[in-house]
C-alpha positions in Angstrom: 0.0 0.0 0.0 2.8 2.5 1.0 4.5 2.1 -2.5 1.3 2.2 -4.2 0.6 5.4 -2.6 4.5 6.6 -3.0 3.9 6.1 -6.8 0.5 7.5 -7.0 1.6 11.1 -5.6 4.8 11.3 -7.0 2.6 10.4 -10.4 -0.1 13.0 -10.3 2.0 15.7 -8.3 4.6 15.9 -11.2 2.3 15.6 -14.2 -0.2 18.4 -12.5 2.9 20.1 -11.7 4.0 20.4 -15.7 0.7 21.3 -17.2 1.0 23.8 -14.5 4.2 25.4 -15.3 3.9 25.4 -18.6 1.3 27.7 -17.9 3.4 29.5 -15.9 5.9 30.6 -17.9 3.4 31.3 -20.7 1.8 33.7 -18.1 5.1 35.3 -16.9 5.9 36.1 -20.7 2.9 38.1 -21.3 3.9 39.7 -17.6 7.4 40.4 -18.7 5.4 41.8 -22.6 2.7 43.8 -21.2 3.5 45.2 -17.8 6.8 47.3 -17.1 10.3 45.5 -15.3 9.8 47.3 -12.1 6.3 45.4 -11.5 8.4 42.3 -11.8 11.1 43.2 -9.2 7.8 44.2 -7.3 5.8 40.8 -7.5 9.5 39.3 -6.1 10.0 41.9 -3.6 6.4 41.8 -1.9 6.4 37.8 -2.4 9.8 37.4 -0.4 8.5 40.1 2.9 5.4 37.8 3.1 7.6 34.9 2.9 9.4 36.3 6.2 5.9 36.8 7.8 5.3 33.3 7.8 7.9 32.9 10.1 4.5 33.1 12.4 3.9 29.3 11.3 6.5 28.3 13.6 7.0 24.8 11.7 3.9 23.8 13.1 2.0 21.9 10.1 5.5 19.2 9.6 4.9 18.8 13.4 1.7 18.1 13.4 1.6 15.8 10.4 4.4 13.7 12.1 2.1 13.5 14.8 -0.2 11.7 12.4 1.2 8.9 11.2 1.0 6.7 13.6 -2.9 7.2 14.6 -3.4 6.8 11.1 -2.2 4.1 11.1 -3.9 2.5 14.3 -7.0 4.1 13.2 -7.2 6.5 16.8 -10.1 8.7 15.4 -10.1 10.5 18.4 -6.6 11.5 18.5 -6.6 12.6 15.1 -9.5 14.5 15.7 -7.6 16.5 18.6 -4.4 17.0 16.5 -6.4 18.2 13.3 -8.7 20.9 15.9 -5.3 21.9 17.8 -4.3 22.6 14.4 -7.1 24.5 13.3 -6.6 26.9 15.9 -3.2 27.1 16.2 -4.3 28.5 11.9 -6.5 31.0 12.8 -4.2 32.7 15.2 -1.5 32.8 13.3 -3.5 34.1 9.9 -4.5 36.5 13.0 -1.1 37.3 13.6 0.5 37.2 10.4 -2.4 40.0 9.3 -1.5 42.1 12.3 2.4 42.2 11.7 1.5 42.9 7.8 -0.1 46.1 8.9 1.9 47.0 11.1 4.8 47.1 8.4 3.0 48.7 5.8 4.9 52.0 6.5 7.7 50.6 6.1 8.4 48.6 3.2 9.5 51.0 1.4 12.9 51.8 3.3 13.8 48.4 2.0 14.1 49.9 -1.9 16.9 51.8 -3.0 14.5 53.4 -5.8 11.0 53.7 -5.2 9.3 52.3 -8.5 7.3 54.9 -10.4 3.7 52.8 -9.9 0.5 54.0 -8.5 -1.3 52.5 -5.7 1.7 51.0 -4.4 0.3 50.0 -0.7 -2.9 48.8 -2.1 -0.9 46.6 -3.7 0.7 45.7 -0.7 -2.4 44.6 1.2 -3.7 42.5 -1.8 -0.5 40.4 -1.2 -1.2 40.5 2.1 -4.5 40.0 2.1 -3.9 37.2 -0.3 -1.2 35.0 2.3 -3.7 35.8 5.2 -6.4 33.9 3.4 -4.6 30.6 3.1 -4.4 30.3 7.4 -8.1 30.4 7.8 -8.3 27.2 5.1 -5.4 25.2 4.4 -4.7 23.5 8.0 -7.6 21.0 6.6 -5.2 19.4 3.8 -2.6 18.3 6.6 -4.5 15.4 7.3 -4.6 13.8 3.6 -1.3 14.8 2.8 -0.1 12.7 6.2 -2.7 10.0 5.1 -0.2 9.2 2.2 -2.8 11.1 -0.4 -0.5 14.3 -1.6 -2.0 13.9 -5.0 -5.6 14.9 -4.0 -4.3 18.1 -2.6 -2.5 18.3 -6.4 -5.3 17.8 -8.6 -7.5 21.1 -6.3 -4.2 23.2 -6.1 -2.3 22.3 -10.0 -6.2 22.3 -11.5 -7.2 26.0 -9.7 -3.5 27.2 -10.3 -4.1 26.4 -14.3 -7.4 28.3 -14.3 -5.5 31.1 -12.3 -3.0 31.5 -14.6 -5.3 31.5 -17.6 -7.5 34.3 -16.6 -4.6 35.9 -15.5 -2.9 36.1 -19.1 -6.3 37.0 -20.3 -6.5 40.1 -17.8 -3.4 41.3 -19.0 -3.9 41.1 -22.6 -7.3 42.8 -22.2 -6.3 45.3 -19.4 -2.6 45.6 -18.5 -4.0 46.1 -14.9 -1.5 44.7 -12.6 -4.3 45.3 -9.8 -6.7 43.1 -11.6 -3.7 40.8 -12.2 -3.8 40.2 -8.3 -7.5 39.7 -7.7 -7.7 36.6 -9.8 -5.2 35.4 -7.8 -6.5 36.0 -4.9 -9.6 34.4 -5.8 -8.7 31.2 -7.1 -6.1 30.8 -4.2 -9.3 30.9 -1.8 -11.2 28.7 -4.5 -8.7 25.8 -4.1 -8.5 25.7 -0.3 -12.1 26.2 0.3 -13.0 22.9 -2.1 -9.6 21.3 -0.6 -11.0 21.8 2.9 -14.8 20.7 1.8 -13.0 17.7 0.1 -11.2 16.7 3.6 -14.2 17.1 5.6 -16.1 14.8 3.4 -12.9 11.9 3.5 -12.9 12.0 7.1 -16.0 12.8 8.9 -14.7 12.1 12.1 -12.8 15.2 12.4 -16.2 17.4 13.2 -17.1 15.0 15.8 -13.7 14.8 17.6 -12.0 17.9 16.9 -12.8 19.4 20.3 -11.0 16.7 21.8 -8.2 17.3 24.0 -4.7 15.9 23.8 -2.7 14.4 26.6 -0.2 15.8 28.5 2.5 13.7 26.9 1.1 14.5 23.5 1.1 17.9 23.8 4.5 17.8 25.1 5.9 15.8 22.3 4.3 18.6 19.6 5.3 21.6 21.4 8.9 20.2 21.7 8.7 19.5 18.1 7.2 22.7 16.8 10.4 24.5 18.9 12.5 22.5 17.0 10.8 23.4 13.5 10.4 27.3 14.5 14.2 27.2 14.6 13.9 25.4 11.2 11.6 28.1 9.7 14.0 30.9 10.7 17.1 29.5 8.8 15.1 28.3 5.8 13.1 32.2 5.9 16.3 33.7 6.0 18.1 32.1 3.3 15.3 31.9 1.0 13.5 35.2 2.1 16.0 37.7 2.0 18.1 37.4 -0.6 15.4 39.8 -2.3 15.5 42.2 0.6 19.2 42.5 0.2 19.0 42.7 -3.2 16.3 45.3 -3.3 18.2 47.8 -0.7 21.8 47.4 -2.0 21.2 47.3 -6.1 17.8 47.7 -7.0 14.3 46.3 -7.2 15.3 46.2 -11.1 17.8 43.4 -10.6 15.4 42.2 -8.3 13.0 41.5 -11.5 15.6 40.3 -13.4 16.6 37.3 -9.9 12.5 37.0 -9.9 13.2 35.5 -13.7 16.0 33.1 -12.6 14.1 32.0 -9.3 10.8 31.6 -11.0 13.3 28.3 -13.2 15.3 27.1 -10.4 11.9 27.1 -7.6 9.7 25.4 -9.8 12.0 22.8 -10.6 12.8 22.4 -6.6 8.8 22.6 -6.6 8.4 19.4 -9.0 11.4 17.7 -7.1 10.0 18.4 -4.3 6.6 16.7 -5.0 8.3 13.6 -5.7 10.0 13.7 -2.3 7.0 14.9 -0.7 4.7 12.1 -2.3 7.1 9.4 -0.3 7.2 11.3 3.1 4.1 10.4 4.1 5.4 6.5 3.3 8.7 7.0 4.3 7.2 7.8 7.9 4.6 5.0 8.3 7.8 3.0 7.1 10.1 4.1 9.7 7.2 3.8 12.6 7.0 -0.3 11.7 10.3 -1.2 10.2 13.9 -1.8 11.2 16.9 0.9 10.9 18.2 -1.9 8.4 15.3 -1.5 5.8 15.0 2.1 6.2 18.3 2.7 5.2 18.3 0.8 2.4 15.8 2.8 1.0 17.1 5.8 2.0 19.5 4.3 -0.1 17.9 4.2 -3.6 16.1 7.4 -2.7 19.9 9.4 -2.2 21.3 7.8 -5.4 18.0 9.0 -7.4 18.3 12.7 -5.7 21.8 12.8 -7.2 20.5 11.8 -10.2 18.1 14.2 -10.1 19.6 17.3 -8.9 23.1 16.6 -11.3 20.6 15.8 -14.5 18.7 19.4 -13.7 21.9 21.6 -12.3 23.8 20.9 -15.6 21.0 21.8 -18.0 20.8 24.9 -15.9 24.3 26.0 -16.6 24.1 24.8 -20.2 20.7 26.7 -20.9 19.7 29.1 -18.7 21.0 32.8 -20.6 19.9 31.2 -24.2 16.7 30.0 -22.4 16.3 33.7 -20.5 16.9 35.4 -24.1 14.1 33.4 -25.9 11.8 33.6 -22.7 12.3 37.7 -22.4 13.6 38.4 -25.4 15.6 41.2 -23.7 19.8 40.8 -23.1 19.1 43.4 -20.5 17.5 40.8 -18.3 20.1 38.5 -18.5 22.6 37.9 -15.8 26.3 37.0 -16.2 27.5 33.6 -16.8 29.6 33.6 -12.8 26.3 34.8 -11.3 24.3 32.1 -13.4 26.9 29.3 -12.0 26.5 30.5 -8.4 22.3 30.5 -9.0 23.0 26.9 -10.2 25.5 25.6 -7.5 23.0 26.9 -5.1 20.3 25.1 -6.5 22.6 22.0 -6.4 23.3 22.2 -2.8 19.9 22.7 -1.2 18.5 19.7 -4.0 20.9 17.3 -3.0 19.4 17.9 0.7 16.1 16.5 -0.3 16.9 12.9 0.5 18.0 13.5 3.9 15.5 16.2 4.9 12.9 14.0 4.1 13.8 11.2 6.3 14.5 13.6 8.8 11.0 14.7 8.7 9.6 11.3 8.7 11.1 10.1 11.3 10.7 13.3 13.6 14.1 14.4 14.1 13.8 18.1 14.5 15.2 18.5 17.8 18.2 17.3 17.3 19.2 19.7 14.8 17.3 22.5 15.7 20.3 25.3 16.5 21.5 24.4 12.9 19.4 27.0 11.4 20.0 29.9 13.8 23.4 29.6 12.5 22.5 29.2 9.0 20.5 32.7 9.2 23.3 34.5 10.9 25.8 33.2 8.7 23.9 33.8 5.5 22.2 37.3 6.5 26.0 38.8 7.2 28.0 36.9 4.3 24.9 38.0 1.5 25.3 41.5 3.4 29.2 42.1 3.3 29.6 40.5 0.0 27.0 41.9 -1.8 28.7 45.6 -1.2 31.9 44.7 -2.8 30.7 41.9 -5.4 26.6 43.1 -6.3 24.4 40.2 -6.6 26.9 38.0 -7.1 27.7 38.4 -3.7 24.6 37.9 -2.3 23.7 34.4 -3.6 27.7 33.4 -2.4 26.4 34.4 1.0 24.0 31.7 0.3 26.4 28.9 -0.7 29.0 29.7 2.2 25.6 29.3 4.8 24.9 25.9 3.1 28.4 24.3 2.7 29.2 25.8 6.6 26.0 24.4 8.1 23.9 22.5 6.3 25.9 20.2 4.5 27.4 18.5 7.2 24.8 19.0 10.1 22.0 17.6 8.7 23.3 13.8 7.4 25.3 13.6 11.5 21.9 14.2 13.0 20.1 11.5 10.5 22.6 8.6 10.8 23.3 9.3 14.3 19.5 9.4 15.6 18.0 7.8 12.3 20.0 5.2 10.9 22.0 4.5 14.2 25.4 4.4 11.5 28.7 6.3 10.9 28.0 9.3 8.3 31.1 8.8 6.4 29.7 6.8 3.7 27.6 9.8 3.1 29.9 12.2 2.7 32.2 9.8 0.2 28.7 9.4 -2.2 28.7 13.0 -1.8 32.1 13.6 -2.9 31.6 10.9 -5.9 28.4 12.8 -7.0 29.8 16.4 -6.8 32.8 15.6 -9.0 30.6 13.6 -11.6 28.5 16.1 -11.6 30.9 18.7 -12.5 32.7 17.0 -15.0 29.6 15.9 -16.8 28.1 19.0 -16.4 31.0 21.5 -18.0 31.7 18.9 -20.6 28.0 19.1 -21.3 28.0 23.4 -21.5 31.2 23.1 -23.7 29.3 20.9 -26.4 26.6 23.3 -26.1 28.9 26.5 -26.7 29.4 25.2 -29.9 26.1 24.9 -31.2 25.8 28.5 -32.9 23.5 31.3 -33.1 20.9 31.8 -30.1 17.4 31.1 -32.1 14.8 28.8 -31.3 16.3 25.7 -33.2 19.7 26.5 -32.1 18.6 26.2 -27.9 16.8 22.9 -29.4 19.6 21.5 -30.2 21.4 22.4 -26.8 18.2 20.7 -25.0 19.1 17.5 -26.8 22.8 17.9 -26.3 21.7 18.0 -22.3 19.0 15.6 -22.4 21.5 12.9 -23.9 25.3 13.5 -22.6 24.7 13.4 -18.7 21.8 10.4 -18.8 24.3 8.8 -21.3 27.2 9.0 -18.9 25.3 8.4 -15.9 24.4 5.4 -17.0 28.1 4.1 -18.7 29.4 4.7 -14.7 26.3 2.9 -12.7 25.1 0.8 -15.1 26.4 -2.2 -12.8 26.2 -0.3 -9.7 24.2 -1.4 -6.5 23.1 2.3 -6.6 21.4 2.1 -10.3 19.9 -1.8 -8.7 18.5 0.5 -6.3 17.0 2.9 -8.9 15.9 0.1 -11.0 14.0 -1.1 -8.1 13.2 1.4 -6.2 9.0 0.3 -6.9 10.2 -3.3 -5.7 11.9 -2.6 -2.5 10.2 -4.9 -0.1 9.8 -2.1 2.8 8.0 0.2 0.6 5.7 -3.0 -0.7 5.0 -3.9 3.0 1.8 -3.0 4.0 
């Protein structure tokens, strides 16, 4: 059952997730055609302060969705019920809170631009992106419950089938209007649609919820979450930092131009974390229930197959980045202007490369509840990032900012994260980690500049010409991938990754 499920959401959460970004991208080129470059620097500016406000989540929804997995399994209505109305609270006040804070700082933002941008009804548009995260607290806690009941890819179809209609009203809108006002609205509206009929959808799977949501948890339980959700809160403050401020930086110290032109780069390299990231969600769900009634033995075996395929991954999508991101930009834009230099490009990239090849491990980590035990990891990860991206970004622009980045990741991250999940996880030595990881890096960087000096060669910078490059990407890496593990108990893994017997257990 848990691989059927594993296969099920990583199925329908990438397949939604294409259609959806497809549309996308069709919808930020008519942005990038019909409204100015400042309103794109402004879309990424106002995205990345809400992104800090939901600090106020504290990392409570992974902590309560660990919490689920085992009632789910035993079939404890009653408990679930509890966790699910503790949850639904804990929503409300911080939507509560979040609006409050958003308020507050509307006087403010604009000491974070180095150039005010020359459009009108700037604070209204403010609020609407406020108004717009607010929303989401007051409906989404509902979906926690399928998404821990191993069934990510309902959430998918409501959010990937709302988010297409979104998008295509949107690119009507500007066509017919040019309103970036308008542009916000829709949004607004079919973010609400798809959590309302997510949250109808929930309450109609598990009609227990109503009856047993006043419930109170025990002690002990309550205990265990609020020592998780300190754990996470530390958690959400790294991960806010590094992915939240880079904008803010950018924005104060260069401009909220070049913070348009990062909105471009960041729109590529987050939705392919996004579609990554709905593979390794799709298994979490499993990956817990597999840890709550297996051995360490069978869960690191899969861990296992699951590392060797984030490599795989991760390498595959880092070096068509490099290879075809600028041609890719210049066809998508159509504008050199919005281009940025090939050094910046490979630090964008690198990044990317880092954090993906993370995904393995943090989702383990998350399965099996190990927050605690890394929590002061990301208090250091913020400091380190927020005053590297600061002092570099003075004496080396953007590029500087997104180094910041790296040297927070390779300082903190890299090593802390696999100690705390073999230590406390796997009950093993991490050095056979950090050897893969060395393997990996190094094929991955000698297929991958290999791969961007074939493409160099391809000329002119025309639609058939980035073709060409796409097939010159598609085919060297898989190729040599597959001449170095064709024989490999890694690829074995990979082949059988559907057959392992812990993930057919049910």
């Amino acid at each position: 059952m848990r691989s059927k499920n594993s296969i099920r959401n990583v199925i329908v959460n990438v397949g939604s997730q294409i259609l959806y970004i497809a549309l996308s991208f069709f919808c930020r080129t008519v942005f990038i055609r019909m409204l100015d470059e400042s309103y794109l620097g402004l879309n990424g500016y106002f995205s990345n302060i809400l992104t800090i406000f939901s600090l106020a989540e504290l990392g409570f929804g992974t902590a309560i969705t660990f919490s689920m997995y085992k009632p789910l399994a035993e079939k404890d209505y009653k408990k679930l019920g509890a966790l699910m109305g503790l949850y639904k609270r804990a929503y409300h006040t911080i939507g509560i809170i979040v609006a409050v804070v958003g308020i507050a700082f509307s006087p403010f933002y604009q000491f974070f631009m180095k150039s005010i941008p020359d459009i009108p009804n700037l604070t209204l548009i403010y609020f609407l992106f406020l108004f717009s995260s607010v929303i989401t607290y007051f409906l989404s806690y509902k979906q926690q419950i399928i998404i821990a009941d191993q069934k990510v890819y309902i959430c998918s179809l409501y959010q990937y089938g709302f988010g297409i209609a979104q998008n295509l009203i949107q690119v009507v809108i500007l066509i017919l209007t040019h309103n970036f006002i308008l542009y916000l609205c829709a949004q607004i509206l079919f973010s609400f649609f798809a959590n309302f009929f997510l949250a109808r959808k929930a309450g109609k799977m598990y009609p227990f919820l109503k009856k047993y949501e006043k419930q109170k948890l025990s002690k002990p339980d309550r205990a265990a979450i609020v020592k998780n959700i300190k754990a996470m809160f530390m958690h959400r403050i790294g991960s806010t930092v590094v992915n939240g401020t880079d904008t803010l930086v950018i924005s104060t110290f260069v401009g909220i131009v070049s913070v348009g032109i990062y909105s471009n780069y960041y729109l590529i390299t987050n939705t392919l974390m996004n579609v990554t990231k709905q593979i390794f969600s799709g298994i979490t769900a499993s990956v817990g229930n597999l840890g709550a009634v297996e051995d360490h033995r069978k869960s690191y075996e899969v861990y296992l197959a699951i590392n060797f395929a984030c490599f795989w991954i991760f390498s595959f999508c880092s070096i068509c980045l490099f290879s075809l991101f600028n041609p890719f930009m210049l066809l998508f834009t159509g504008k050199k202007s919005l281009l940025f230099a090939l050094p910046i490009v490979f630090v964008i990239v690198l990044n990317f490369y880092t954090t993906g090849m993370r995904q393995a491990t943090l989702t383990f980590r998350d399965a099996f509840g190990l927050f605690w035990y890394d929590r002061y990891k990301a208090v250091f990860e913020a400091l380190v990032n927020l005053i590297a991206s600061i002092l570099l970004v003075q004496h080396l622009g953007v590029a500087g900012v997104f180094i910041g980045t790296l040297i927070s990741t390779m300082t903190v991250d890299f090593w802390v994260e696999p100690l705390v999940l073999f230590r406390h996880g796997f009950h093993r030595p991490v050095s056979a980690y950090f050897l893969r990881y060395a393997l990996y890096t190094a094929l991955t960087f000698s297929v991958g500049f290999l791969t961007y000096f074939c493409c160099a060669y391809v000329p002119g910078t025309g639609f058939i010409s980035f073709v060409a490059k796409c097939l010159i990407c598609l085919l060297l890496p898989n190729a040599a991938y597959l001449l170095v593990f064709w024989n490999t108990k890694e690829f074995r893994y990979l082949k059988g990754f559907v057959k392992i017997p812990a993930l057919h257990r049910s």
